[in-house]
C-alpha positions in Angstrom: 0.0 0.0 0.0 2.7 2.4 0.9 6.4 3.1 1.2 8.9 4.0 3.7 12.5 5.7 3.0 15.0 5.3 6.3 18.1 6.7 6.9 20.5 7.8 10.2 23.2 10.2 10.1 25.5 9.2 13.0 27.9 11.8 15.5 29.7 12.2 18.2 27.0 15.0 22.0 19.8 13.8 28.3 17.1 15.0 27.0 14.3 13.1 24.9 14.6 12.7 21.6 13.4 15.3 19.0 10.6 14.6 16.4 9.7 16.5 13.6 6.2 15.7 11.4 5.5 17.4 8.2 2.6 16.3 5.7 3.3 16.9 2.0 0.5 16.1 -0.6 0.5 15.2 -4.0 -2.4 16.1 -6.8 -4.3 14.0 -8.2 -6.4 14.1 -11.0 -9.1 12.4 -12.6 -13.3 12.0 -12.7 -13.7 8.2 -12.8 -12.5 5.4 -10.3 -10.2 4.0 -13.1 -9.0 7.8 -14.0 -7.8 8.0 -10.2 -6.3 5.2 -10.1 -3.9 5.6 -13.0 -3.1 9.0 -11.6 -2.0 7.7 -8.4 0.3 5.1 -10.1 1.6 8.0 -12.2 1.8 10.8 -9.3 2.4 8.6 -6.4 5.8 9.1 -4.7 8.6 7.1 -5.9 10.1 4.9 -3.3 13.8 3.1 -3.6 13.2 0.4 -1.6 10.4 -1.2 -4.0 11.5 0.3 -7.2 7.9 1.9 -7.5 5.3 4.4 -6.8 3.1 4.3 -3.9 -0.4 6.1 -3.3 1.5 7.2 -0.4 4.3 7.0 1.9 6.7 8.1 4.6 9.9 9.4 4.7 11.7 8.4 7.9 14.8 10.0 9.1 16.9 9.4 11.9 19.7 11.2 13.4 21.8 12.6 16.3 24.3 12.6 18.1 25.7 11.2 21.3 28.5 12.8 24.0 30.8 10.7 26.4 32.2 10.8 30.0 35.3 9.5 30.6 36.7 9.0 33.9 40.1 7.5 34.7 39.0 3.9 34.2 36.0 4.4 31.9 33.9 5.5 29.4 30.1 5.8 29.2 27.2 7.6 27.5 26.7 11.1 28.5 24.1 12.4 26.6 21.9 11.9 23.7 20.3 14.2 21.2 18.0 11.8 18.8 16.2 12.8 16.3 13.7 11.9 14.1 12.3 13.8 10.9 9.0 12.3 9.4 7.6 13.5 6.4 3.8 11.8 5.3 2.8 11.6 1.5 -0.4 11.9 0.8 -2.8 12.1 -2.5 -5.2 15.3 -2.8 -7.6 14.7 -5.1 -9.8 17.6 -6.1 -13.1 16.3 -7.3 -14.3 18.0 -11.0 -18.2 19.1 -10.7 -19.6 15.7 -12.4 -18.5 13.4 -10.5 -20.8 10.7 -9.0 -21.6 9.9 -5.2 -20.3 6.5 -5.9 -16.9 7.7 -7.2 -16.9 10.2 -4.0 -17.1 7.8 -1.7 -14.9 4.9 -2.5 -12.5 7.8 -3.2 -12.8 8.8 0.1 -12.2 5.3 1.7 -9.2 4.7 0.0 -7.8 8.3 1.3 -9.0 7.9 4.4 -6.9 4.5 4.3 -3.5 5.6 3.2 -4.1 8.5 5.6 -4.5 5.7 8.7 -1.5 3.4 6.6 1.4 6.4 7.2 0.3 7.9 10.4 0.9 3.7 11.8 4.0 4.1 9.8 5.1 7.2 11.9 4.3 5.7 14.8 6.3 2.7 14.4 9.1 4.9 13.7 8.4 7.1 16.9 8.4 3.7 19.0 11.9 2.3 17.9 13.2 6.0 18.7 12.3 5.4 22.3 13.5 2.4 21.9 16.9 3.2 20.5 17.4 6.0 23.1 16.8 4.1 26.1 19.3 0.8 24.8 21.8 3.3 24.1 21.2 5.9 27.4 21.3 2.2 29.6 24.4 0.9 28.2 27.3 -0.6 30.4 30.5 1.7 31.2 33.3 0.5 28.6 37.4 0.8 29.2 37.4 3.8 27.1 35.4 6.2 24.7 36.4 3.8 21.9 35.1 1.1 22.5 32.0 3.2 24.2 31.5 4.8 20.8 32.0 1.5 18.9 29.1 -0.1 21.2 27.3 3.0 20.8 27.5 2.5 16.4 26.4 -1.5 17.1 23.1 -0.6 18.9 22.3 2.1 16.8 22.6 -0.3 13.7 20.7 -3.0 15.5 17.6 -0.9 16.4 17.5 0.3 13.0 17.4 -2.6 11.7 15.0 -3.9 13.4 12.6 -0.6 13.1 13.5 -1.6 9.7 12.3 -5.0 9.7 9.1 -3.8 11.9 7.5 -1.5 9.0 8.3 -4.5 6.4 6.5 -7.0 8.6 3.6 -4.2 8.6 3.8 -3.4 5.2 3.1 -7.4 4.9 0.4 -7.7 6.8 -1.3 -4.6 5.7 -0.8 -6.1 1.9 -2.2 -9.5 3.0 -5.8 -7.6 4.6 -6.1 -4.9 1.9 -9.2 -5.8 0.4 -11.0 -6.6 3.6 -10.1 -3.8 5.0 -10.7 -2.0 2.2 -14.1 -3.7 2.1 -15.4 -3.0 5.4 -14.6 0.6 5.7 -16.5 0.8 2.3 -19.7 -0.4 3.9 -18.9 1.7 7.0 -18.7 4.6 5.0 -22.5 3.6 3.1 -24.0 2.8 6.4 -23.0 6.7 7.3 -24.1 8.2 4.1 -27.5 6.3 4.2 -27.9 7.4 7.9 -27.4 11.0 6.7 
């Protein structure tokens, strides 16, 4: 459904780790359900990891830096300034006058649903921040800053993996329920027009 861009920038300087959250949008054009459709495959964002476009995605960045305090037998984490740097890609579509109800409304389902798909994405990202700073925060006193920093780079490259392997797995299981989902927020969304 959608894609996900990661990357870290790593240094050498507590307080909780920064997040910054912007929403770009992309237009969209068209008057029919197939129209839209081919637009979004055509306008979607590009992402690396798949080689395609998406209807949507996010862009997830990490970054920061960490500081040491060496005494005269060791080394250990001072402080940590994470950060993290979000950015969700979303479809606008503005709808031409003739456009029917139908068309509307399935339109909206499928926004609504790459809206809910990147915001989950975001916070799976914001949750292996936390996790990242606290590992790295609790680590063990090493001889010196060396081997601090080295322990320091193997954490980092852990967590991100496994952040990384945490949006696949979703990714996965978001592919696998698509059309139920997809399905039942469709009827939702009837139910609620026919109550209006």
């Amino acid at each position: 459904m959608a894609g996900l861009v990661t990357t870290l920038g790593t240094g050498v300087v507590a307080h909780a780790a920064s997040i910054k959250e912007r929403t770009s949008y992309f237009a969209v054009r068209g008057s029919t359900l197939e129209e839209l459709d081919a637009d979004l495959q055509r306008a979607g964002p590009l992402v690396a990891a798949t080689g395609a476009r998406h209807p949507g995605a996010t862009e997830v960045r990490f970054d920061g830096s960490v500081s040491y305090r060496e005494t005269s037998s060791t080394c250990r984490v001072g402080k940590t300034d994470l950060r993290l740097d979000l950015n969700m890609m979303l479809p606008r579509w503005k709808a031409p006058r003739r456009v029917d109800a139908e068309t509307r409304l399935v339109w909206k389902t499928l926004e609504d649903d790459i809206r809910r798909h990147e915001k989950q994405h975001s916070a799976i990202a914001k949750t292996w921040l936390k996790k990242m700073e606290s590992a790295i925060r609790n680590l063990r006193p090493e001889r010196d800053c060396s081997a601090m920093e080295a322990r320091v780079n193997q954490v980092t490259k852990r967590y991100l993996a496994a952040h990384e392997r945490a949006q696949l797995e979703f990714d996965a299981k978001e592919g696998r329920e698509v059309n139920r989902r997809l399905q039942r927020a469709l009827v939702r969304n009837l139910e609620a027009m026919a109550a209006r």
